[in-house]
C-alpha positions as CSV (number, residue, x, y, z in Angstrom):
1,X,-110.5,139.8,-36.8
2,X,-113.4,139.7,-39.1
3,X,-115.6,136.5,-38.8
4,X,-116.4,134.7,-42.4
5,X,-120.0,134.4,-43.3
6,X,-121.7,131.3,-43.0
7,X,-121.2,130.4,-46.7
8,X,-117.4,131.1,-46.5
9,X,-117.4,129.3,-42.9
10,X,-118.9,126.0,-45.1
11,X,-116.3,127.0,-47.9
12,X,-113.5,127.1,-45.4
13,X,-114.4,123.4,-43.6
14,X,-114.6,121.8,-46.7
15,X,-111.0,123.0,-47.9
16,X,-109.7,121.4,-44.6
17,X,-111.7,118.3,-44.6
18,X,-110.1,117.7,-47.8
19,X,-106.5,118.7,-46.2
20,X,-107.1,116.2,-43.5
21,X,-107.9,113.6,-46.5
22,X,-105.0,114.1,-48.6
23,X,-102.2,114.4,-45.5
24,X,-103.9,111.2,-43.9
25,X,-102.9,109.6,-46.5
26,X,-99.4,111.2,-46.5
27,X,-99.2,109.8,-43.0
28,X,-99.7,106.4,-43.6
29,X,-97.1,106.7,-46.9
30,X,-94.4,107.5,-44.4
31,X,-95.6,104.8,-41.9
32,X,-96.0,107.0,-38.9
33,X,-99.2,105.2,-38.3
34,X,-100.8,102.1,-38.2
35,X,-104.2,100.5,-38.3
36,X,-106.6,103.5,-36.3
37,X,-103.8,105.1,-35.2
38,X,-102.9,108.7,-35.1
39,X,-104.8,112.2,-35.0
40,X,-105.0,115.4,-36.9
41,X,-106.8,118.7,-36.3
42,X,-107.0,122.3,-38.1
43,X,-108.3,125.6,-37.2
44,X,-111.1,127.1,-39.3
45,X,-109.7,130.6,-39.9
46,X,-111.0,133.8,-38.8
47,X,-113.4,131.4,-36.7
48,X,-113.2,129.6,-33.1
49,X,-114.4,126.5,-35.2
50,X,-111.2,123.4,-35.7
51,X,-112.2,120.1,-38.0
52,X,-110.4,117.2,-36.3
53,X,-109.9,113.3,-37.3
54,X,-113.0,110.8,-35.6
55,X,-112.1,108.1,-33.3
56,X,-111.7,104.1,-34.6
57,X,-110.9,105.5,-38.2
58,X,-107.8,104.0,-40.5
59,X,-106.2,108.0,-41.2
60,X,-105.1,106.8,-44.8
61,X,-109.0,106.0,-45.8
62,X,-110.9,108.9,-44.4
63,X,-113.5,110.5,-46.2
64,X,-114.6,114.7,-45.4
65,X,-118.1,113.0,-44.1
66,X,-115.9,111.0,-41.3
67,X,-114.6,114.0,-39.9
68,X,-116.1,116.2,-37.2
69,X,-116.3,119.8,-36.7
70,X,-116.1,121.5,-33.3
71,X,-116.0,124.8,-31.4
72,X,-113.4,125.7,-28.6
73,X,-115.4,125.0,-25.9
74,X,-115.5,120.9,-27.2
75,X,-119.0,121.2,-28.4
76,X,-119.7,119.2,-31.9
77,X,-121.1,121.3,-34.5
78,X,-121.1,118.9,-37.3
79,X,-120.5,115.4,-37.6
80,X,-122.1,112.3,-36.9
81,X,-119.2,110.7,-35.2
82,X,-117.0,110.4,-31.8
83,X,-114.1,112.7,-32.3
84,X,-110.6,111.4,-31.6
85,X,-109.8,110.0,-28.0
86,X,-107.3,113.4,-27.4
87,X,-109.7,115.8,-28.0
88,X,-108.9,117.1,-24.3
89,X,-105.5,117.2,-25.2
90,X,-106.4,119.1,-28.8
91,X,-108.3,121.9,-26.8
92,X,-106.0,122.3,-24.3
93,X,-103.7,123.0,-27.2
94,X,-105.7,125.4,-29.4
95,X,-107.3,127.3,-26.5
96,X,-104.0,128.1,-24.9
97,X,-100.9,128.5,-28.0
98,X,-102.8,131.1,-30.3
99,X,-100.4,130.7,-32.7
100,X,-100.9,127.0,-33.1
101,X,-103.4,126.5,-36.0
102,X,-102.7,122.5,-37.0
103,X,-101.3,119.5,-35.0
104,X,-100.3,116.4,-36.4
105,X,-100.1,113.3,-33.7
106,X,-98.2,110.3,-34.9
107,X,-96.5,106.9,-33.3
108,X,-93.5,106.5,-35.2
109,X,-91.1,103.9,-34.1
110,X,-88.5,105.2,-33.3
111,X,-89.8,108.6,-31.9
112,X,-91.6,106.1,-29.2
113,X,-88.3,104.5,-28.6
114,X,-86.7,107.8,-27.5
115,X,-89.8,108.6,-25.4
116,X,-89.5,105.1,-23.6
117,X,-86.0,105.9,-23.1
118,X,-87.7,109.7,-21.4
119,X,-84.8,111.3,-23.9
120,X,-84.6,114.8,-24.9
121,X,-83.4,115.0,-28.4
122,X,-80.5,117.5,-27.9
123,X,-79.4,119.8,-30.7
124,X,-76.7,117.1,-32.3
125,X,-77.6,117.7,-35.6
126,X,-78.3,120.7,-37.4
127,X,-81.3,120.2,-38.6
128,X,-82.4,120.3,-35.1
129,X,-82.1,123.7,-34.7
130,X,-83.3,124.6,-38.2
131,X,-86.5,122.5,-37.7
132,X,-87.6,122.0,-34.3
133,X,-85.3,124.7,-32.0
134,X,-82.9,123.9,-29.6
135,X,-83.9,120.3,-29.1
136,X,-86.7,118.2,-29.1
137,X,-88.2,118.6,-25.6
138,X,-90.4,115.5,-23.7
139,X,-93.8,115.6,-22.5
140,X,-94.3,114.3,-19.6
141,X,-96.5,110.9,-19.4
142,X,-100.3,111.1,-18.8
143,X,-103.2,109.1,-20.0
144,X,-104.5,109.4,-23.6
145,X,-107.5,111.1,-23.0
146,X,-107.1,113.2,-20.1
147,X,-106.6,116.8,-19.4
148,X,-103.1,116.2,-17.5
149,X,-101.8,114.9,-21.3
150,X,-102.9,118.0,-23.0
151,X,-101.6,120.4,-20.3
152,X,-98.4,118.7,-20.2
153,X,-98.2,118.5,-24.0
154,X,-98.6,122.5,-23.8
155,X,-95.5,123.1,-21.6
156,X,-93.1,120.8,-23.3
157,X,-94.4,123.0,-26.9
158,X,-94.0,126.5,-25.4
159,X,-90.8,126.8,-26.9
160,X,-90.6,123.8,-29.8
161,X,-93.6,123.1,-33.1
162,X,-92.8,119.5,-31.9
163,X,-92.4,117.4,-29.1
164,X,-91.7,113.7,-27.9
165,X,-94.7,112.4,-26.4
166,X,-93.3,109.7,-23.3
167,X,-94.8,106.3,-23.8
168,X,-96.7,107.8,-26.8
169,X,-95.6,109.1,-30.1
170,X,-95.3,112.9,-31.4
171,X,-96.9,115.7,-31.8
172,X,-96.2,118.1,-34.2
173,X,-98.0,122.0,-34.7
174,X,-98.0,124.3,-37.7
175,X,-99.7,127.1,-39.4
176,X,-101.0,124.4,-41.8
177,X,-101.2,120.3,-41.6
178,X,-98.6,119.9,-44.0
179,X,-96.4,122.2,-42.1
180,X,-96.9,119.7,-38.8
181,X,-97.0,117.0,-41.0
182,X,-93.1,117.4,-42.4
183,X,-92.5,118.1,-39.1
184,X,-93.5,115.0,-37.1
185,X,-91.5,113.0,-40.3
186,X,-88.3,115.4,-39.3
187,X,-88.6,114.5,-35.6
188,X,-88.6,110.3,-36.5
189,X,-85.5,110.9,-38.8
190,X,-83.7,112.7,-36.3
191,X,-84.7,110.3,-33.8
192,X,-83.6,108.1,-36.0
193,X,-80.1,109.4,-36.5
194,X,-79.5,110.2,-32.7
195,X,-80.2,107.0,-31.6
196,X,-78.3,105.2,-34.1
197,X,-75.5,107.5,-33.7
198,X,-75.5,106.4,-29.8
199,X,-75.2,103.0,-30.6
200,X,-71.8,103.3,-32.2
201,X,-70.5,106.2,-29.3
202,X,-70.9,109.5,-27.6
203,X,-72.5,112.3,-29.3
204,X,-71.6,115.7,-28.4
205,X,-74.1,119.0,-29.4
206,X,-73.7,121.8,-30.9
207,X,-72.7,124.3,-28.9
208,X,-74.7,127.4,-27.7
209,X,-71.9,129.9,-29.8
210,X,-72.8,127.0,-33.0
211,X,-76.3,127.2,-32.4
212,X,-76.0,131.0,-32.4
213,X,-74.6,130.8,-35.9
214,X,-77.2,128.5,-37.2
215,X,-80.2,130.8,-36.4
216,X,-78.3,133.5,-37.7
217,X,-77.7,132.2,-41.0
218,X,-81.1,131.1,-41.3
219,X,-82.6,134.1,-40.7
220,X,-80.4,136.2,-42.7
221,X,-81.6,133.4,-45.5
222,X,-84.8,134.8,-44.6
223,X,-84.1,138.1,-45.1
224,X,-82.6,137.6,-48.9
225,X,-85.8,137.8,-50.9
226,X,-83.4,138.0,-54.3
227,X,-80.0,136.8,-55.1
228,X,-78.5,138.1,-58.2
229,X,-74.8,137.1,-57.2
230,X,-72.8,135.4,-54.7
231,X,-72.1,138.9,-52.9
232,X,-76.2,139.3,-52.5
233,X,-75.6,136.7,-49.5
234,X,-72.4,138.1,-48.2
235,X,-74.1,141.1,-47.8
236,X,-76.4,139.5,-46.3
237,X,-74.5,137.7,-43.8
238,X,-72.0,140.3,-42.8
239,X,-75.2,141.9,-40.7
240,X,-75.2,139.6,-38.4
241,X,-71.0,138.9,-37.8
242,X,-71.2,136.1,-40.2
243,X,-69.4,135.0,-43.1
């Protein structure tokens, strides 16, 4: 991996201070946050350097000289505030799922109405399985702040970009903020829909043949990079069994 220069390092924080700016903002649009609440970090690329959201700041009215920049090992390296109270729970995260490079942590309503009721969104709904994977998966309860949150928050995302956090919110991972970002909205609509659905009567899931088929399709979607005709995607789809 080649590390950037200082000048692109400097380049590179900037470009993500003004991500955290813009989807802050996005955040508070969708109301998956209120008053201080809520925290977002991003990897510096090519770096072991991450830019993450201060403590005791409105996320919608941030400005790139609130946030702070730190190294792996929780040092700061610029900043003249307190980072965010889950910085344990951000290192953990960073320092042991390489392939996470942005969270998003929200407290949507009914996202911490699923975690007080310590449910596991099952794969119901499709968009389950497109989205998030087989289901949306619970971390266990520990104190804000702590190690035990983080390292909890890292087996419950070992197989899932987003998880329920119980008695807490969500937390959501990406290659890029926005990418975590659509995904914590996904996880309060689907939320959303399970619950209500529960209200009315029993919801059955998909089942593991259905699920099957659903990441079959979608990744022989992936593999159509044109489509001239109709028979493009039949093609497509008969390589997996599919039609």
């Amino acid at each position: 991996m080649r590390r950037l220069s200082q000048k692109e390092t400097e380049k590179k924080v900037l470009e993500i201070k003004r991500e955290i700016v813009r989807v802050g903002k996005l955040m508070h649009e969708h109301t998956l946050v209120s008053g201080t609440g809520g925290t977002m970090a991003s990897r510096v690329p090519n770096s072991k350097l991450f830019v993450i959201t201060p403590s005791g700041f409105n996320k919608g009215r941030l400005s790139p000289e609130h946030l702070v920049v730190m190294n792996l090992k929780g040092e700061v390296v610029e900043g003249n505030y307190k980072p965010s109270i889950e910085i344990f729970a951000f290192l953990e995260i960073f320092n042991n799922l390489s392939r996470v490079k942005a969270i998003v942590h929200t407290h949507s309503s009914m996202a911490i109405a699923a975690g007080l009721l310590r449910i596991e969104v099952p794969p119901a709904i499709v968009k389950t399985v497109i989205e998030i994977g087989s289901k949306i998966p619970l971390a266990r309860y520990a104190c804000p702040g702590t190690k035990q949150l983080g390292k909890n928050l890292v087996e419950a995302l070992k197989d899932s970009n987003a998880v329920l956090m119980e008695r807490h919110g969500v937390l959501a991972v990406g290659q890029d903020l926005e990418t975590a970002l659509n995904k914590a909205i996904i996880v309060e609509e689907l939320c959303t829909q399970y619950l209500t659905a529960r209200l009315f009567g029993e919801v059955t899931n998909l089942s593991k043949e259905e699920m099957s088929e659903v990441y079959d399709v979608i990744k022989a979607w992936g593999e159509l990079k044109k489509f001239r005709s109709i028979q493009d995607w039949e093609k497509t789809l008969s390589r997996y069994g599919r039609s």
